[in-house]
C-alpha positions, 0 to 999 in steps of 0.5 A: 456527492457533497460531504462538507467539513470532513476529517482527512481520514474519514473520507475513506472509510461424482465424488467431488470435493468438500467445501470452503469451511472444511475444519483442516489444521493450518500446517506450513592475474595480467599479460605485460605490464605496459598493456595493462597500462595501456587498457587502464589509460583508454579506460580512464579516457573513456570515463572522463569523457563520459563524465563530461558529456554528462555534466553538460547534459545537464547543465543550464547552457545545455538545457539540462533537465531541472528535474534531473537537479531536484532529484539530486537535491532530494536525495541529498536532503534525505540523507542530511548532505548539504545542498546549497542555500538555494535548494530549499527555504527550510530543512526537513528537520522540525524546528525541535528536532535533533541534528543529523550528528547527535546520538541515535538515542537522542532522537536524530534522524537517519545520516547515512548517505545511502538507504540502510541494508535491507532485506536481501532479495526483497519481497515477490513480484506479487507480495501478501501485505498486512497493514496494521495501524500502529497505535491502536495495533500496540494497545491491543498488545497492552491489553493482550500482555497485561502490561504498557506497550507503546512504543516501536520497540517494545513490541514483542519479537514474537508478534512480528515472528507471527506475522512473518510465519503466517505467510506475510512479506510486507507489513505496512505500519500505517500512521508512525508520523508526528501529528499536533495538538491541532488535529487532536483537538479537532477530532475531540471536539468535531460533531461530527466526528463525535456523533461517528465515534458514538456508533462505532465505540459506544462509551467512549471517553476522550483518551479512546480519541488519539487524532487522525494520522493522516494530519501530520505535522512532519515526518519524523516519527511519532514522540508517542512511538519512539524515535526515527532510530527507533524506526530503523532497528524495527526495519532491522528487525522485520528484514530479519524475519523477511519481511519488507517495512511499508510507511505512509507518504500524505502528498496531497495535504498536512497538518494545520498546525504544521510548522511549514504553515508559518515558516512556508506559508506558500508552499500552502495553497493561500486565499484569493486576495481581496476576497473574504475567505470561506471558514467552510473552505479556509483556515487563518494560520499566523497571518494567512487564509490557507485552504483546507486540504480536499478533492475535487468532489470532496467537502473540506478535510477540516484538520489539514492544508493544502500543498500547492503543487504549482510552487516549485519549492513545495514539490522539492520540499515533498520530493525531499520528505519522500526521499527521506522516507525512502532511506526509512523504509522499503516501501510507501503506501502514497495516500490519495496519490491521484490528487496530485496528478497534473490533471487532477490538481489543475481541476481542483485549484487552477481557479484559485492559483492561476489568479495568483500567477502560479502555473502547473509544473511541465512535469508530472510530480510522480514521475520525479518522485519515482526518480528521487526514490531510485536514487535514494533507495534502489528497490524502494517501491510505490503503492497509490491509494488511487480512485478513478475520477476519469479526469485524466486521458486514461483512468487515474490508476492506469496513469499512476501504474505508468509513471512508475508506481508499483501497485495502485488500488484496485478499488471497483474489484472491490465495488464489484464483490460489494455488488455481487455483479459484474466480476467475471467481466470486469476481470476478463476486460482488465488483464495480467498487464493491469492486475499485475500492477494492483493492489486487492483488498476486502477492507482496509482503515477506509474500507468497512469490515468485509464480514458485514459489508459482503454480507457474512463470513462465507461471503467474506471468505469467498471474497478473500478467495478471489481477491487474494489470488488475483495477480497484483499485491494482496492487502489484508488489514488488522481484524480481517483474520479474526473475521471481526465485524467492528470498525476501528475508525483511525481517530480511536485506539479501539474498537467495540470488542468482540471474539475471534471466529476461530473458523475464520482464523483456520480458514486465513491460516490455511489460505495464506499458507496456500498463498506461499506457492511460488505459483502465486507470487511469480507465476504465470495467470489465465482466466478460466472459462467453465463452459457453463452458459450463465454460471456464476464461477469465477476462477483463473489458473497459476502455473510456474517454471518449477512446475507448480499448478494450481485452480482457483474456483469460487462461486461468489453467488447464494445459488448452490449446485453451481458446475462446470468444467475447467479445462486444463491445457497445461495437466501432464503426467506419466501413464495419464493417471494425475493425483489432484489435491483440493488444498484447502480441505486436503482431500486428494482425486486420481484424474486422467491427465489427458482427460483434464486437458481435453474436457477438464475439472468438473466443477460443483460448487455450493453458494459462497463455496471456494476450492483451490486445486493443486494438478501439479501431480503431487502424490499428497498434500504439501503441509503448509505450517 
């Protein structure tokens, strides 16, 4: 469908067990010395020669790669080395911003020529996620501490502590970018716009409106936040406590007002010449009609322009700034990233660019950036806000997964929750190979709240059950443990207040507890069949080589008395008896071992009933704090 002149954030919006909502509280020297010689020479020989081999491999006689090059120059860009005139037409420092020399407290941006120590080890394969959206995050804590914090670091060490104790590894500070006074304007004056905020925040005035993140001018860091130094000591801080930083990449547009527009206009993708422009689908910046950012399906983001991908100086520009955010941060959250595939773009611009003699690129964009990255920061990871277009030859998330993105969303895992249909086939058709490279959500600053949208807090819970224990990144979002219903729309500080429910927050206290078993993280997963014809349980098995076991089963349905058997092939204990833990309200079974194997767990479940069965043979509940 059509949605004309949107905004670009607003495109995203016997005895058996007790049950789900059980009140528990939340626990947790050398030989001769000419043979040295000799050895150190041949060694010296062997890197000369392979040093050479290299530099003709890639030089232009040689049919070197030029990706090979970018990547290079990307990674000297990010780090303020010097890279030659001909590496790109304008640095990455804004016009106003300081030199890569000037004092940390003065603003500058990160020199050093590799990424910043990070945390040791870094997060598991299958991490827990908070995303948090920075400006409205931190006037909440104004509120909260009766006193101004809005600044990167004046958040209180004891809030990142609680993230940290509460069972997180990343924390994904959206929206910390420089925006302008474009945007600003656009959000505060947009009938649209304004008509969404009424229903969102009743009585809003004009300072609720603080501008769509996702229309950045550059990549520095916010003035209102702080400073790029500022963005390093709280990465610092949180690699302290263990927790990764994950910050934003917007590859597909920018800002109108950013200061590229006029310095690099074509790096933008310009109006058809000789034709009057559109004002639905262009903008007139200095002299130039430049497209407003979209999609192929989309209507016009109405505060953005649109990169042009065909311009090889735009993708060394991008490939730069993701460098350079690679030096910042152990992760990026990469907004709309299948617009930019090859097959994707050319479907939505070859008829405007083909006439002004451009050509798609002969290579995909992510796999450089993947390579730039790397190179900049070893560990760095990639996570794709991705929808399945079916432009290309295979599904748009599968593509970006194989050209090295670490996770990509999963969003029809989440369509299927909203429908109440199809779960348990659309996860018995995908597979650990796809899951294993997704990310799960119930909500998100696109997504509406869970509580409303699935129905109610059981509803909602369920859900978390389910997709927080699939393989692949679990995603929760800001509100989501309070179990809050009001949206906080990304152009507004606020949402419409509303209280916890303290049930709610017991119930993420103690799954995120659970979900600190090793089993979940770096595990072994199967799907569980309950051998009941036509029941609606859904539920997978983890196991590890520490020996940890655990069964996931939830019956995401309003039926009650939904059973079966969950066989357990894995279940071992001496002299059979096996003790088994329902962790999720702590109460404990004797089972025979051998019976688990061979019929399995006797299921009841009630409607949106959950249970998480430890069978390791524990003998009493692991307290989880």
């Amino acid at each position: 469908s059509t949605l004309p002149m949107l905004s670009s954030s607003e495109r995203r919006e016997n005895e058996e067990p007790r049950g789900l909502y059980t009140h528990i509280e939340a626990p947790r020297r050398s030989r001769k010395r000419v043979i040295c010689f000799a050895v150190s020479a041949t060694f010296m020989v062997m890197i000369v020669v392979m040093v050479v081999f290299v530099l003709r491999q890639n030089s232009p006689a040689s049919g070197g790669s030029q990706e090979a090059t970018v990547v290079r120059q990307s990674v000297a860009l990010a780090n303020n080395q010097t890279v030659g005139p001909s590496t790109m037409h304008h640095s990455l420092n804004s016009p106003n911003d300081p030199g890569p020399h000037e004092s940390p407290n003065q603003g500058s941006q990160l020199g050093s020529t590799k990424a910043p120590s990070r945390l040791t080890g870094g997060p598991p394969q299958w991490p827990v996620m908070f995303e948090i959206s920075t400006r409205p995050w931190l006037y909440s804590l104004s509120q909260k501490y009766g006193k101004s914090i809005s600044t990167l670091n004046d958040i209180p060490d004891e809030e990142l502590q609680a993230i940290a104790k509460a069972g997180f590894n990343i924390v994904w500070f959206m929206g910390i970018w420089q925006l302008g006074a474009y945007g600003l304007k656009h959000d505060r004056t947009d009938p649209g716009l304004l008509s969404g905020y009424a229903k969102v925040l009743p009585g809003y005035t004009q300072d609720d409106i603080i501008g769509s993140p996702y229309a950045i001018t550059d990549y520095v860091t916010n003035s209102e936040l702080g400073t790029d130094a500022d963005v390093a000591s709280l990465r610092q801080r949180l690699n302290a406590l263990g927790l990764w930083l994950c910050l934003d990449f917007v590859p597909n547009h920018a800002a109108v007002d950013s200061p590229y527009a006029t310095s690099n206009p074509d790096w933008f993708v310009n109006a058809p010449a000789g034709e009057t422009p559109d004002p639905s689908k262009y903008v007139k910046v200095g002299d130039r009609w430049l497209a407003f950012g979209t999609d192929v399906y989309s209507g016009s983001w109405t505060d953005t322009i649109q990169w042009n991908y065909w311009n090889p100086d735009t993708r060394k520009h991008l490939l730069g700034v993701l460098s350079k955010i690679a030096t910042m941060a152990d992760m990026a959250r990469c907004d709309m990233a299948m617009l930019v595939l090859s097959d994707v773009y050319s479907a939505s611009w070859s008829k405007v660019l083909q006439p002004q003699g451009y050509h798609p690129a002969s290579t995909e964009f992510w796999s450089s950036a993947v390579a730039a990255t790397k190179a900049a920061n070893p560990s760095f990871q990639l996570m794709a806000e991705a929808y399945v277009y079916h432009i290309t030859s295979v599904p748009e998330d599968v593509k970006l997964q194989q050209l090295g993105f670490s996770y990509t969303y999963d969003k029809t895992f989440l369509d299927d929750l909203h429908n109440g249909q199809n779960i348990q086939d659309y996860v018995s058709s995908k597979g650990i190979d796809f899951f294993s490279h997704t990310a799960h959500f119930l909500s998100n600053h696109d997504e509406p709240r869970a509580v409303p949208t699935l129905g109610g807090i059981p509803q909602s819970l369920a859900g978390a059950v389910l997709a927080l224990t699939l393989p692949g990144l679990k995603l929760v979002w800001q509100g989501q443990m309070q179990g809050f219903s009001n949206k906080l729309d990304v152009h507004l500080r606020r949402e419409t207040s509303e209280q916890p429910h303290d049930d709610v927050t017991q119930f993420y206290a103690k799954l995120l507890g659970i979900l600190g078993n090793p089993a979940f993280h770096d595990g072994q997963w199967n799907l569980v069949d309950f051998q009941a014809s036509g029941s609606p349980l859904l539920g997978w098995r983890w196991a590890d080589q520490a020996g940890n076991k655990i069964l996931v089963a939830v019956n995401y349905s309003p039926n009650g008395g939904q059973s079966g058997n969950a066989q357990l092939p894995d279940c071992q204990a001496p002299g059979d008896s096996i003790n088994v833990i329902e962790l999720l309200s702590g109460d404990e079974y004797t089972r025979s071992a051998s019976t688990l194997r061979s019929q399995g767990l006797t299921v009841v479940l009630a409607p949106w009933q959950a249970q998480i069965f430890d069978y390791s043979g524990k003998q009493s509940a692991v307290s989880i704090s």
